[in-house]
C-alpha positions, 0 to 999 in steps of 0.5 A: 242939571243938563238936559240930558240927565234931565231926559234920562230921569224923566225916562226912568220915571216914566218907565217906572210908574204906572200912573194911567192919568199921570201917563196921559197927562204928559202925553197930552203935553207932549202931544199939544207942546210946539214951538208956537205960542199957542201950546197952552190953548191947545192942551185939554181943558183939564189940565188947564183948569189944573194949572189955573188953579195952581197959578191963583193958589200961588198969586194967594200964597196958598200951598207950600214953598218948592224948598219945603217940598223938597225937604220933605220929598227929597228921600223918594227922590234919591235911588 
C-alpha cells in the first residue's frame, strides 16, 4: 500500500472512532516518534509494558498469526 493511502486510512479511522485511550495512545506516539534512536525510551511506560508483552507473548508463540486475524477481522475492514 503506498503511504498516502496509508495516511488517508489512518485519517478516516481516527476521524471515525471515539476511542479516548485508543486517541491518546497514538497521540503518545506521535508526540515521542523523532528521527532519533531514542523514540521507544521516550514513550510513556504503559505503552511500553504493552508492547513488552506483545514481544514475550510472540517470542512464546502465544496469541494468533496476523493471517488468522485477518481472516477473521477482514469484513470490518472493508466499507
Amino acid at each position: 500500500m503506498e503511504l498516502s493511502n496509508i495516511k488517508l486510512n489512518l485519517t478516516k479511522k481516527l476521524l471515525d472512532t471515539n476511542d479516548k485511550d485508543l486517541l491518546n495512545y497514538i497521540k503518545a506516539i506521535l508526540d515521542t516518534h523523532s528521527s532519533s534512536d531514542t523514540w521507544y525510551e521516550d514513550l510513556p511506560e504503559e505503552i511500553k509494558a504493552n508492547v513488552d508483552q506483545g514481544i514475550l507473548e510472540a517470542d512464546r508463540g502465544i496469541g494468533i498469526s496476523h493471517e488468522e486475524v485477518m481472516k477473521k477481522y477482514s469484513k470490518w475492514l472493508k466499507k
